[in-house]
VEXTILUM-551424 format. One line per field, with one value per atom (N, C-alpha, C): y, x, z; atom name. Coordinates in Angstrom, 2 decimals. Layout:
Y	c(Y:...)
X	c(X:...)
Z	c(Z:...)
name	c(CA:...)
***
This chain:
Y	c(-22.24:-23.12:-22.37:-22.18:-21.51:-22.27:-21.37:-21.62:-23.00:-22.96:-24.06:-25.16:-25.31:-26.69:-27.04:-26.08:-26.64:-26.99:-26.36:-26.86:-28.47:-28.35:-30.16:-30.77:-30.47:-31.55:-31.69:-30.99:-31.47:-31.98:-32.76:-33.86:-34.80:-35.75:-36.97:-38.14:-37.95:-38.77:-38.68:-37.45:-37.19:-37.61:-37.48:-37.81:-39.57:-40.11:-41.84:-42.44:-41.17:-41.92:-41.89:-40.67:-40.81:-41.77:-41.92:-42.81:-44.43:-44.69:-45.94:-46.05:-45.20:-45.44:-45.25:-45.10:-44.50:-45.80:-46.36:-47.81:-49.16:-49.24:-50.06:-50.62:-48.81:-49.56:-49.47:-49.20:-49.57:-51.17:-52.20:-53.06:-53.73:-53.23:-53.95:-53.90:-52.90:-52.64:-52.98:-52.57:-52.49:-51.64:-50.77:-49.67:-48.59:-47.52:-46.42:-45.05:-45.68:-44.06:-44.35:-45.18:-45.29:-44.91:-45.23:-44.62:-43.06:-42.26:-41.29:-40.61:-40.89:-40.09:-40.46:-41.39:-41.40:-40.77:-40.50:-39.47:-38.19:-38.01:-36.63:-35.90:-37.08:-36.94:-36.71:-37.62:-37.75:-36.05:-35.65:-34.17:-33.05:-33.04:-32.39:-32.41:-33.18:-33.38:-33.09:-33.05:-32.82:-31.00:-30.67:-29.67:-28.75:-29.43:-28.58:-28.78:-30.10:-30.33:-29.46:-29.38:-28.12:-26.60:-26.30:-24.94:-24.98:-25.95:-25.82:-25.34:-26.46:-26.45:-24.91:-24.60:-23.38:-21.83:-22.41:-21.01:-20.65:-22.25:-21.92:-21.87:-21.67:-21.43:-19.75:-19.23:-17.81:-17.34:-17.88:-17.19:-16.99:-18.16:-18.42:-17.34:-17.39:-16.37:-14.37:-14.22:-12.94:-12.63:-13.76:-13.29:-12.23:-13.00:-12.70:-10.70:-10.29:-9.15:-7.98:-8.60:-7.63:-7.15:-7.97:-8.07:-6.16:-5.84:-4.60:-4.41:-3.37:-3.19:-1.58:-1.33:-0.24:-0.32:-1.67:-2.15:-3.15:-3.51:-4.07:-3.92:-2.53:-1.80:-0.57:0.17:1.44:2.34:0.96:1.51:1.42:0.57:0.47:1.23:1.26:2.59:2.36:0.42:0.27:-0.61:-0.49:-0.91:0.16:-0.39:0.78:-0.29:0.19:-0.22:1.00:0.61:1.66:1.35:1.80:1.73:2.61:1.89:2.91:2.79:4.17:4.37:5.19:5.08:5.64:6.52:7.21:8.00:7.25:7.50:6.60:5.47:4.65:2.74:2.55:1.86:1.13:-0.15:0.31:-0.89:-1.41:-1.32:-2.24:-1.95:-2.96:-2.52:-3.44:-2.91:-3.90:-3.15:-3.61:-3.53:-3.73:-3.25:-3.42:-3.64:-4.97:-5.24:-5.52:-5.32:-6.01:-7.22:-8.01:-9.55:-9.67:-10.80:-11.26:-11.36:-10.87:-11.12:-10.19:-9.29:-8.93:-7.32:-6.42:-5.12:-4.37:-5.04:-5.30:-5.41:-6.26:-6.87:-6.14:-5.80:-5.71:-6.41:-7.16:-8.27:-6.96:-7.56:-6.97:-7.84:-7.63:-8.39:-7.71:-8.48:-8.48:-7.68:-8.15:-7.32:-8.04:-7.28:-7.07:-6.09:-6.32:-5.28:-6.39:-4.94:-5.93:-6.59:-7.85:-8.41:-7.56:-7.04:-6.47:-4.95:-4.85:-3.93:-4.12:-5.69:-5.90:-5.97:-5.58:-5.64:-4.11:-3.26:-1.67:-0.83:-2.00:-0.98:-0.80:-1.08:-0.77:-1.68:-3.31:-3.81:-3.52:-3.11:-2.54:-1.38:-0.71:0.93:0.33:-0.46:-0.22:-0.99:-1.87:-2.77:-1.51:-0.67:0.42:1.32:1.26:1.90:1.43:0.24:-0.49:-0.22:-1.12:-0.44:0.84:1.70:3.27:3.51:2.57:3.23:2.42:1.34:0.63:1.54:2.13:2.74:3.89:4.64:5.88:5.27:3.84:3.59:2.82:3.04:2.28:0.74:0.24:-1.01:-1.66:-2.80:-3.60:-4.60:-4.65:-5.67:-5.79:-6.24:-6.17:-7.68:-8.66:-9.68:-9.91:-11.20:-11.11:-12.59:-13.23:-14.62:-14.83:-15.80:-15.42:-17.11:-17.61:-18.84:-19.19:-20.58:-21.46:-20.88:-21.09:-20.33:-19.07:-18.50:-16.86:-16.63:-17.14:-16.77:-15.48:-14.60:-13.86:-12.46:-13.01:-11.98:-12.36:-13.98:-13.67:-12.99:-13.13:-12.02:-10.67:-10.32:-8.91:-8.54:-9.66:-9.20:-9.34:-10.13:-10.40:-8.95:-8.48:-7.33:-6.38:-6.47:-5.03:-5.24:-6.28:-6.35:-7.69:-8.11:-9.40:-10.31:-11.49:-12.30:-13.70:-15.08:-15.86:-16.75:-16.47:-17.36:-18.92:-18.80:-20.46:-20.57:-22.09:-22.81:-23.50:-22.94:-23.99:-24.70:-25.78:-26.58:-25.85:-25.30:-24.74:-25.23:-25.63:-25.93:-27.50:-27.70:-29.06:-29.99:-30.98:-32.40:-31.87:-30.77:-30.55:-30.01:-29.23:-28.76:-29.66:-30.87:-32.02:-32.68:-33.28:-33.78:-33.29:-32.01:-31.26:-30.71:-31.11:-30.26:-28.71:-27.74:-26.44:-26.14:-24.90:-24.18:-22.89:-22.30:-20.77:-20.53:-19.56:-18.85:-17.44:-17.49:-16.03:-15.46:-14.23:-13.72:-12.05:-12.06:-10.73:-10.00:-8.46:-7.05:-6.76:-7.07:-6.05:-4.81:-3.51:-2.17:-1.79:-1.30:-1.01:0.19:-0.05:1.25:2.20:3.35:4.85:4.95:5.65:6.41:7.61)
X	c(-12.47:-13.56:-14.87:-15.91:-17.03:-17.97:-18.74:-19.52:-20.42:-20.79:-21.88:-20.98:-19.96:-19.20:-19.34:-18.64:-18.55:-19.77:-20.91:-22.27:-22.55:-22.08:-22.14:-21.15:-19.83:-19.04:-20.28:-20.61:-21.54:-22.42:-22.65:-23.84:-23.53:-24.51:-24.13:-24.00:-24.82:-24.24:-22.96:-22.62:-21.44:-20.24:-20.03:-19.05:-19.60:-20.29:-20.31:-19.80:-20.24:-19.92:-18.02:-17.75:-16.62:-15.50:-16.15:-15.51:-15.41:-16.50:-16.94:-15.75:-16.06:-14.87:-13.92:-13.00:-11.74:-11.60:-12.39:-12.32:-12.45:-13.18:-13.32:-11.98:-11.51:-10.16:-9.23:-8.87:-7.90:-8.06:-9.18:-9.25:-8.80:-9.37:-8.92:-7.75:-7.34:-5.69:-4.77:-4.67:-3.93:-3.04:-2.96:-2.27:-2.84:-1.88:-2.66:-2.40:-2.24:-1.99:-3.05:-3.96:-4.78:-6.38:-6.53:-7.70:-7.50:-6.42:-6.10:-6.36:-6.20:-6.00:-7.32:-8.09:-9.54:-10.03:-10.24:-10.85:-10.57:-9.30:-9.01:-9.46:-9.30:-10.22:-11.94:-12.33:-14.22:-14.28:-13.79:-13.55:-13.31:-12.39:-12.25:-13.28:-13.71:-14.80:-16.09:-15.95:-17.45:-17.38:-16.49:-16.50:-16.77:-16.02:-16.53:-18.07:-18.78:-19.65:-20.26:-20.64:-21.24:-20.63:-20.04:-19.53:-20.22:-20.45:-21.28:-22.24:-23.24:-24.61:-24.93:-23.98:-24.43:-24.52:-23.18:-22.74:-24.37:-24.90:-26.21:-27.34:-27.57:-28.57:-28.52:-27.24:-27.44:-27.15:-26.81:-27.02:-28.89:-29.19:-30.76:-31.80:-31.03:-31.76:-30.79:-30.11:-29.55:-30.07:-30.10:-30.42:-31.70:-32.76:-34.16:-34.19:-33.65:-34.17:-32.76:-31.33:-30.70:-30.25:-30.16:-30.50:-30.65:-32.26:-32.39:-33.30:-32.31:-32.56:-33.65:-33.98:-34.51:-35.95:-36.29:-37.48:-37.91:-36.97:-37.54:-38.22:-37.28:-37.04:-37.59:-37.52:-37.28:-38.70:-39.61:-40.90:-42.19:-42.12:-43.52:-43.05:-44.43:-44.65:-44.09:-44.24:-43.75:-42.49:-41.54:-40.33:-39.18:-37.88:-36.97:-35.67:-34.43:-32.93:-32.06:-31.54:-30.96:-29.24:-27.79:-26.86:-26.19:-25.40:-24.45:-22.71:-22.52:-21.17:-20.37:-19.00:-17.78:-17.21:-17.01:-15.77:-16.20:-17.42:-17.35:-17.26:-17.58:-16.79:-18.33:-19.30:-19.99:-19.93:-20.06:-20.06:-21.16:-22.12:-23.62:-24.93:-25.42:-27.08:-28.00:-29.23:-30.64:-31.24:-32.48:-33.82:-35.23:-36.77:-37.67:-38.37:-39.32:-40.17:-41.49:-43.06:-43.67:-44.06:-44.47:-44.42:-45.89:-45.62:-46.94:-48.03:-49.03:-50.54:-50.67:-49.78:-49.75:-49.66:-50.86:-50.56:-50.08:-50.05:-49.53:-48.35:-47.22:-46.27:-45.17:-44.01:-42.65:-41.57:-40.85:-40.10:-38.47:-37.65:-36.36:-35.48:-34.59:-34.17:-32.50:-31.94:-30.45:-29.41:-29.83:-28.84:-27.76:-26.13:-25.03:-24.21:-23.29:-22.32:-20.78:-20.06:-18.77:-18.55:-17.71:-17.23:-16.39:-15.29:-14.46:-14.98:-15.68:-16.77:-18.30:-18.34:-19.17:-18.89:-19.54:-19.78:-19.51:-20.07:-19.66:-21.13:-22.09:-23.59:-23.94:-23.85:-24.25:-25.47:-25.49:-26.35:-27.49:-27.38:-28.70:-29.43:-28.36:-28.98:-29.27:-28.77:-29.68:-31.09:-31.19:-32.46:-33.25:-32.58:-33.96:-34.12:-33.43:-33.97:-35.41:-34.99:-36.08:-37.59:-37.25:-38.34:-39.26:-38.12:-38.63:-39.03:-38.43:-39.46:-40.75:-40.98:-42.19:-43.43:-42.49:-43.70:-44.27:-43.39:-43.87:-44.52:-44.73:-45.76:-46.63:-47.20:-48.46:-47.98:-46.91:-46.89:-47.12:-47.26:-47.75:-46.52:-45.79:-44.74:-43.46:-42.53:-41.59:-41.02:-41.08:-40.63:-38.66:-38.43:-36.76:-36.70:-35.87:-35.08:-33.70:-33.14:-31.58:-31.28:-30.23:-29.52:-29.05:-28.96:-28.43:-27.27:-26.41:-24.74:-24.54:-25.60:-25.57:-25.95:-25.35:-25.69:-25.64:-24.55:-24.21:-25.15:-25.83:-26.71:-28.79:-28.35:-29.47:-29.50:-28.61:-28.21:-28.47:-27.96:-28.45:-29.58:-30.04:-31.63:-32.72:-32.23:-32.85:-32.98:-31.63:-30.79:-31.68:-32.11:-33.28:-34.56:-34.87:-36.53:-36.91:-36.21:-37.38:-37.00:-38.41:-38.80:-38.82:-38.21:-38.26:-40.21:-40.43:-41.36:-41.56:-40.75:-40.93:-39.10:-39.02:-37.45:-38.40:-37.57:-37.48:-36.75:-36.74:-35.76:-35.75:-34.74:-34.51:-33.13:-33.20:-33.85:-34.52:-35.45:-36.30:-35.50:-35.24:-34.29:-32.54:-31.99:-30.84:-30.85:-31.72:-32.12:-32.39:-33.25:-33.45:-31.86:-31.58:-30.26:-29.14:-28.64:-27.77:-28.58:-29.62:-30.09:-29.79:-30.34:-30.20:-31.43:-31.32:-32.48:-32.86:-33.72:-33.87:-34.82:-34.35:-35.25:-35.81:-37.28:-37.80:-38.31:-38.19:-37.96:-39.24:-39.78:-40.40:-40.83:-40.97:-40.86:-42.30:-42.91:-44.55:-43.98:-44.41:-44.79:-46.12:-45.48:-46.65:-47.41:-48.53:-49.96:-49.16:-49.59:-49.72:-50.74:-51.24:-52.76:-52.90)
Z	c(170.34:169.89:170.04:168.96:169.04:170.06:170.81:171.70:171.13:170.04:169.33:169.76:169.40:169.49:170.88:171.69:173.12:173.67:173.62:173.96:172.95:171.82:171.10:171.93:172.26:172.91:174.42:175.22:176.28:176.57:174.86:175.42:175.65:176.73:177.16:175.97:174.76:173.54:173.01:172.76:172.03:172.99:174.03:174.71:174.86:174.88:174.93:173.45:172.12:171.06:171.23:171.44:171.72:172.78:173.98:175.01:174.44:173.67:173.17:171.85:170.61:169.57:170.36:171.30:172.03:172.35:173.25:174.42:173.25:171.99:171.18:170.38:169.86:169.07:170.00:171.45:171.93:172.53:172.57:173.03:171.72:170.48:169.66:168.41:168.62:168.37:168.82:170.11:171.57:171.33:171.04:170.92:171.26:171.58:171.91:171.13:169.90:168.46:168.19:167.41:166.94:167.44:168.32:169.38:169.21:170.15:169.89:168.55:167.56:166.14:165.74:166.12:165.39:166.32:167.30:168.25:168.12:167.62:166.84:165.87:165.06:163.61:164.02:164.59:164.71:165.29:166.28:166.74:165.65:165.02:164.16:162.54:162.50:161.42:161.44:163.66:164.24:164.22:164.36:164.20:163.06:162.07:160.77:160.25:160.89:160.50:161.14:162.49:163.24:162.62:162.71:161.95:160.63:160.20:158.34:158.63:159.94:159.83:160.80:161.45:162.38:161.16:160.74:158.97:158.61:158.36:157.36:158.15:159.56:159.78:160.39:160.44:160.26:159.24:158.42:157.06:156.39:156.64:156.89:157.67:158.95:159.54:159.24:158.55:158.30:157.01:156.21:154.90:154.17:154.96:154.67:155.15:156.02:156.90:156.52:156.39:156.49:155.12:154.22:152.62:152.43:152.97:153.00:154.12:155.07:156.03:155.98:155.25:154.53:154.91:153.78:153.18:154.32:155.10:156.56:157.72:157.88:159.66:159.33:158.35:158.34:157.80:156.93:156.00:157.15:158.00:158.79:159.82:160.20:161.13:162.90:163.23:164.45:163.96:163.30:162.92:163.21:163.55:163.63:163.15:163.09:163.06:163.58:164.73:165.36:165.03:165.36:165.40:166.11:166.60:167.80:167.16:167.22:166.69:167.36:167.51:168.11:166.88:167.02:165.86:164.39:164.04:162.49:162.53:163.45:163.57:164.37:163.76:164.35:165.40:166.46:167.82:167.86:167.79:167.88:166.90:166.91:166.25:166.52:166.59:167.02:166.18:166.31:165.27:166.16:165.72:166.41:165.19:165.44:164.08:164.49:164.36:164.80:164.86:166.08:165.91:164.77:163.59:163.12:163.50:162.59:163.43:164.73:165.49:166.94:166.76:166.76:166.98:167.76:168.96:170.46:170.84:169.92:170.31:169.35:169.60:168.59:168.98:167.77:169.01:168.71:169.54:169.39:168.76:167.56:166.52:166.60:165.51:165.25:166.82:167.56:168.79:168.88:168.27:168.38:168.90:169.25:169.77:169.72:169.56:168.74:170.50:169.90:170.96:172.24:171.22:172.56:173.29:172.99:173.42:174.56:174.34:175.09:177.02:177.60:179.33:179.56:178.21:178.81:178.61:178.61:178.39:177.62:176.60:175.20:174.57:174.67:174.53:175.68:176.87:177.70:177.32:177.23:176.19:175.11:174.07:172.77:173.14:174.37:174.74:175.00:175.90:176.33:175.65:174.29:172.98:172.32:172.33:171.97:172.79:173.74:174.80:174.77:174.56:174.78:173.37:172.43:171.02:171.18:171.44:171.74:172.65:173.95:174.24:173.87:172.64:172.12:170.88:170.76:169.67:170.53:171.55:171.77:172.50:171.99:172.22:173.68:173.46:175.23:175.45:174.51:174.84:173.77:174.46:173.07:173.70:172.88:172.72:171.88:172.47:172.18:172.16:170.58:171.23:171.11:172.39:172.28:172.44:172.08:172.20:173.43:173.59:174.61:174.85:173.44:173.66:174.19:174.48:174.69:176.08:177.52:178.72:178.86:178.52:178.90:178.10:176.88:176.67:176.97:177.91:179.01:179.88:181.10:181.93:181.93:180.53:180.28:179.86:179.32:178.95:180.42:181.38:182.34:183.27:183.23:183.90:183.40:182.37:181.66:182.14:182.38:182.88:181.86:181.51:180.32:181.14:180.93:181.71:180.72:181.02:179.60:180.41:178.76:179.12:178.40:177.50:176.46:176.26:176.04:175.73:174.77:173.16:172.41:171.59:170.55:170.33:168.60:168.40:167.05:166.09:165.04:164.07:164.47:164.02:164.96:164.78:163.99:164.02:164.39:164.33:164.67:165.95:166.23:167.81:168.69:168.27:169.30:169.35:168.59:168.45:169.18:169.38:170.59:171.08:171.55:172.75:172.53:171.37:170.92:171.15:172.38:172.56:172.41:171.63:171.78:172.77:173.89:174.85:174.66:174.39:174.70:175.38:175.66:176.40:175.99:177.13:176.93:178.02:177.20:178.56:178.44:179.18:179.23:179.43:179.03:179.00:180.16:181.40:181.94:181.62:181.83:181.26:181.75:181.30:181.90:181.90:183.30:183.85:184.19)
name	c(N:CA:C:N:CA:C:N:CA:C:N:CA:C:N:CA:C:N:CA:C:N:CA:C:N:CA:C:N:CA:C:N:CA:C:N:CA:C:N:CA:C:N:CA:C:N:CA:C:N:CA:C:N:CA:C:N:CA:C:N:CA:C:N:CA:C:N:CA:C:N:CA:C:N:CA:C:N:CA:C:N:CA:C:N:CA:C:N:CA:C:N:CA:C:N:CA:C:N:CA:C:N:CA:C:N:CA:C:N:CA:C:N:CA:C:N:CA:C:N:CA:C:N:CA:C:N:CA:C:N:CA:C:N:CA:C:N:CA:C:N:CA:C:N:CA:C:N:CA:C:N:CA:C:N:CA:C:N:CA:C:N:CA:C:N:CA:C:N:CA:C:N:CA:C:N:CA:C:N:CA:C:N:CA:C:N:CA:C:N:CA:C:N:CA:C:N:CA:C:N:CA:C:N:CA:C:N:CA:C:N:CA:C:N:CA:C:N:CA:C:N:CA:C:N:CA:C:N:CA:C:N:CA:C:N:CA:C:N:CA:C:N:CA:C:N:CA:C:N:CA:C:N:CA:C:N:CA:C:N:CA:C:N:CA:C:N:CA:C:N:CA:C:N:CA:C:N:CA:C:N:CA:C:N:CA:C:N:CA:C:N:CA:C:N:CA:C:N:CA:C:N:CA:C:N:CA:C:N:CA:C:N:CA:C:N:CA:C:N:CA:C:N:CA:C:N:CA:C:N:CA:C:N:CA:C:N:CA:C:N:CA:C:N:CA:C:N:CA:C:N:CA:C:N:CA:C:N:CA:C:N:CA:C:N:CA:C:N:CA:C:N:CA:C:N:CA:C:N:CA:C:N:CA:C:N:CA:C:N:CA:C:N:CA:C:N:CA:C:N:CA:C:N:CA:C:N:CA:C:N:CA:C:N:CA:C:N:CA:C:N:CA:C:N:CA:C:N:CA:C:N:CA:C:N:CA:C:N:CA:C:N:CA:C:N:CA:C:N:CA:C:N:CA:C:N:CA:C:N:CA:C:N:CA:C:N:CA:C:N:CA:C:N:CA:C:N:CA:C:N:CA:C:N:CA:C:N:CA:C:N:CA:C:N:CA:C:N:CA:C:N:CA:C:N:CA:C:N:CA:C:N:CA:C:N:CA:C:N:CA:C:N:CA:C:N:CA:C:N:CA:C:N:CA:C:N:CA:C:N:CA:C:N:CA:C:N:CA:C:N:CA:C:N:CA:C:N:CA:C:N:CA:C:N:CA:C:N:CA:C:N:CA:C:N:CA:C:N:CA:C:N:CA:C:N:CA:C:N:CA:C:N:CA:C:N:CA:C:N:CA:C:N:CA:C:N:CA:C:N:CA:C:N:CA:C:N:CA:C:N:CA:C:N:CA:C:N:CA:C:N:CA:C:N:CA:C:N:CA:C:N:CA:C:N:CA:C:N:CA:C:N:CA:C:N:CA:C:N:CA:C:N:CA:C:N:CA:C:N:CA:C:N:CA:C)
***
C-alpha cells in the first residue's frame, strides 16, 4: 500500500467514516457480509481515488521542469542537474535551481535515488553536491521541500545539516482534508573570512 494511502487511512475522520458505515449496516442488516464488503469496497475506491489524485499532482509537479531538463537546470548560471550512475544504470538524481525573486537562495529539487538502493549514501552525497555547488556560486542558502510520507528522507536531510523551518498544507483543499503536509527545510552556508 503506497505511503499516501496509509497516511489517508490515519486520519481520525476516515477511520470514524468507516467505523460508523461498518456499525450502521450491521445494526441494520444484522448480518455480518454486508458491513464487511461495503467497508471493503469504500477502502478500495478510497484508494484508487487517492492514487488518481496523488498520479496528478506529481505529474503536475514533474511535468513543468523535467519536460526539459536542459532548458531548466542546465542554461542559468546558479542551476545544475546532477546524476549518479553505477555501470551505465542510473541510481539517483537532484537538481539546484534558484529560488524566485532570491539571489541568495537555490532550492534543492527532484531528489531520488532508486528505492533498493536507498540507506547506502547516496541521497547525502548528492545533498552535499548541492551544497557544495551553492557555495562555489556565492549562495547563502539552499532551500528543500519534502513530504509527510517521506520520514525517512527527513532524517536524512536533517542528518546533512537542514533545519525545517515552515509545515505546509499542499495542495490547499486536498492538503487540509488529509492532513498533507510539505516541510521545508533549509541549510544556511556559513561565510568564509
Amino acid at each position: 500500500i503506497p505511503s499516501v494511502c496509509l497516511h489517508v487511512l490515519k486520519q481520525p475522520w476516515v477511520i470514524l467514516v468507516l467505523m460508523c458505515t461498518f456499525t450502521l449496516l450491521l445494526l441494520s442488516s444484522r448480518t455480518f457480509l454486508l458491513p464487511v464488503l461495503a467497508v471493503t469496497l469504500l477502502l478500495a475506491a478510497g484508494r484508487q481515488f487517492v492514487g488518481y489524485v496523488w498520479s496528478l499532482y506529481i505529474n503536475q509537479c514533474l511535468t513543468a521542469d523535467l519536460l526539459d531538463i536542459r532548458k531548466t537546470y542546465m542554461e542559468s548560471k546558479d542551476s545544475c542537474f546532477w546524476v549518479a550512475e553505477v555501470e551505465d544504470s542510473v541510481i539517483g538524481i537532484v537538481a539546484a535551481k534558484p529560488v524566485d525573486g532570491q539571489d541568495s537562495e537555490v532550492q534543492l529539487k527532484r531528489m531520488s535515488v532508486r528505492r533498493v538502493l536507498r540507506g547506502y549514501g547516496i541521497a547525502k552525497a548528492l545533498s552535499r553536491t548541492v551544497i557544495d555547488f551553492a557555495r562555489q556560486q556565492g549562495i547563502k542558502s539552499v532551500l528543500l521541500n519534502t513530504l509527510v510520507v517521506q520520514p525517512e528522507a527527513k532524517k536524512m536531510y536533517e542528518s546533512v545539516g537542514f533545519r525545517k523551518y515552515l509545515d505546509d498544507f499542499i495542495p490547499p483543499l486536498y492538503g487540509r482534508i488529509v492532513n498533507f503536509t510539505v516541510s521545508k527545510y533549509r541549510y544556511d552556508i556559513p561565510s568564509v573570512k
